[in-house]
MIDO-508537 format. One record per residue (C-alpha): residue in three letters; z, x, y. Coordinates in nm, 2 decimals, padded with zeros to 4 digits. Layout:
    aa       zz       xx       yy
   ALA        Z        X        Y
...
This chain:
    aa       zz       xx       yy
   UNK    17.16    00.61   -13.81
   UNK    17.02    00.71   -13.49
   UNK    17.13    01.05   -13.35
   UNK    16.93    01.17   -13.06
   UNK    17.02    01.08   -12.76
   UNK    16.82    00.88   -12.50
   UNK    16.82    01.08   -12.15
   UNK    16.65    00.96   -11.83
   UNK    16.39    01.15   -11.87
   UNK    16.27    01.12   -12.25
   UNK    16.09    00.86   -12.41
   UNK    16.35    00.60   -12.52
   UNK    16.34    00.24   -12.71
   UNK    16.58    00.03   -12.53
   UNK    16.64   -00.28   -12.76
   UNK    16.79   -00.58   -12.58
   UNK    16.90   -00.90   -12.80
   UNK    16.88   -01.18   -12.58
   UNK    17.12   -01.42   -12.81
   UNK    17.41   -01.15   -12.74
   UNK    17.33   -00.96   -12.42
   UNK    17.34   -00.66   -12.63
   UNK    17.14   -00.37   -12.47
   UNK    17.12   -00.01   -12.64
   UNK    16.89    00.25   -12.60
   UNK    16.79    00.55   -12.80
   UNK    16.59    00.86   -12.81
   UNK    16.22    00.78   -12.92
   UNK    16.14    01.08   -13.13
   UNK    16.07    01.13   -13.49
   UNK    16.45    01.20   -13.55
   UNK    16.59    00.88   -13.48
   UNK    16.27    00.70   -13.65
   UNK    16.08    00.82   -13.95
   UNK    15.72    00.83   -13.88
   UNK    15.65    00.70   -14.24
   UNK    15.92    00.39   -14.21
   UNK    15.77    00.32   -13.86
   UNK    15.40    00.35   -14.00
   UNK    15.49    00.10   -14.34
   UNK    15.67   -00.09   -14.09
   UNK    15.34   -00.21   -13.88
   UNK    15.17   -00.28   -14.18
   UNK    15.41   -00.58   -14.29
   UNK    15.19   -00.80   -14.11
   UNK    14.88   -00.68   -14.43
   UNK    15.12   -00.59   -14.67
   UNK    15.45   -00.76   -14.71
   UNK    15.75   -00.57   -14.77
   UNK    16.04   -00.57   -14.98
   UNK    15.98   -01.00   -14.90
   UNK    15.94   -00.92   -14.52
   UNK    15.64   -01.03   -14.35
   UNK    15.54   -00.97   -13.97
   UNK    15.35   -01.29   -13.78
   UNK    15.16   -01.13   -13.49
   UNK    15.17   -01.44   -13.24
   UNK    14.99   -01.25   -12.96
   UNK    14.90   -00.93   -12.87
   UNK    14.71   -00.76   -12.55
   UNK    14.71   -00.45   -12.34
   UNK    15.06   -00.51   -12.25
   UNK    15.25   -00.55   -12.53
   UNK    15.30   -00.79   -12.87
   UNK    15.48   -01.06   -12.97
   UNK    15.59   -01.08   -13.34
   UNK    15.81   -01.26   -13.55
   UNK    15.98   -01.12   -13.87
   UNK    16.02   -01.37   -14.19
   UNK    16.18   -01.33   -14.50
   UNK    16.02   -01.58   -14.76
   UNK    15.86   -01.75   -14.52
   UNK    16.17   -01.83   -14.28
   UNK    16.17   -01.67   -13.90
   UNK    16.46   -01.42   -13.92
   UNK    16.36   -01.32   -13.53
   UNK    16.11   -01.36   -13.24
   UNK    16.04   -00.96   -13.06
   UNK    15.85   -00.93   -12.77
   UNK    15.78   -00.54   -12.73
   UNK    15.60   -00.38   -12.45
   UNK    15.51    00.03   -12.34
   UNK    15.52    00.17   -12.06
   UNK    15.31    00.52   -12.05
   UNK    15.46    00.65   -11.74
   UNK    15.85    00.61   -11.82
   UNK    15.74    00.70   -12.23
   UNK    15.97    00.37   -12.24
   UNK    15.95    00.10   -12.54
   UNK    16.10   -00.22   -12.47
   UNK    16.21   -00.47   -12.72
   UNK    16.35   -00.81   -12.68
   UNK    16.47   -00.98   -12.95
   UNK    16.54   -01.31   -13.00
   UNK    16.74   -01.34   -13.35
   UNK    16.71   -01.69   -13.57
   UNK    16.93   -01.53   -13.85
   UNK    17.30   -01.51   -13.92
   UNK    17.45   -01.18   -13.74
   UNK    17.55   -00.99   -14.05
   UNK    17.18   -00.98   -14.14
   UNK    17.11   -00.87   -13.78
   UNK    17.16   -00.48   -13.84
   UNK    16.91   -00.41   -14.07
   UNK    16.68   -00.67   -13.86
   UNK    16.70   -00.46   -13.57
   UNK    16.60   -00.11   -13.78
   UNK    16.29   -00.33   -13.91
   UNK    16.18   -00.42   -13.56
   UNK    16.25   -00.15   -13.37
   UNK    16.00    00.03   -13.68
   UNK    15.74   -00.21   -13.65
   UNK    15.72   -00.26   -13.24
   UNK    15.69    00.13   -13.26
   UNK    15.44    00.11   -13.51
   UNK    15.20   -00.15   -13.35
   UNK    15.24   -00.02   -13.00
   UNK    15.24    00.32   -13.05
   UNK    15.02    00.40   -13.40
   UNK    15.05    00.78   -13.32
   UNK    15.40    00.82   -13.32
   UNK    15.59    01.05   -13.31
   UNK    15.25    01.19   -13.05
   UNK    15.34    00.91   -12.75
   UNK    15.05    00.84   -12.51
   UNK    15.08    00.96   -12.17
């Protein structure tokens, strides 16, 4: 469960799903994600998890683009970027999974865009 609190001027995730329109945004700080969940969680892609994989479909200076599978079927397509000078991650996910299984989804991604984008966390670069 997330508890700190996203404020204008903090570094925040904001986590859109596009299937839903469902925005939220939270506080980017050690609190709200362990930095041992969100470091396991960027490895997925060498060392599959709990039947989780990550597919890394492209990634540049600007941001990634991964998938997240579950015994080899695509439970969702993220695009995550980072922006330096608003300390702001943004994560768009496109879910191919039934919505119950969606909650748990979401704490996996948001780990794992954290993780690849940012592999000093909770330390955020600029």
């Amino acid at each position: 469960m997330k508890t700190a609190p996203a404020t204008p001027t903090s570094p925040r995730l904001v986590y859109a799903t596009q299937d839903t329109g469902d925005v939220q945004v939270f506080g980017l700080t050690a609190e709200n994600y362990r930095p041992d969940a969100v470091r396991r969680a960027a490895l997925i892609d060498k060392q599959p998890f709990g039947g989780f994989t990550i597919e890394i479909i492209h990634r540049d200076q600007t941001g990634v683009v991964f998938t997240i599978k579950q015994d080899r079927n695509t439970l969702a397509m993220s695009r995550a970027n980072y922006d330096p000078q608003r300390k702001q991650l943004t994560l768009l996910t496109k879910l191919m999974t039934a919505p119950e299984e969606a909650v748990m989804l979401a704490d996996l991604e948001q780990c794992a865009a954290i993780g690849l984008l940012l592999p000093g966390f909770p330390e955020l670069p600029g």
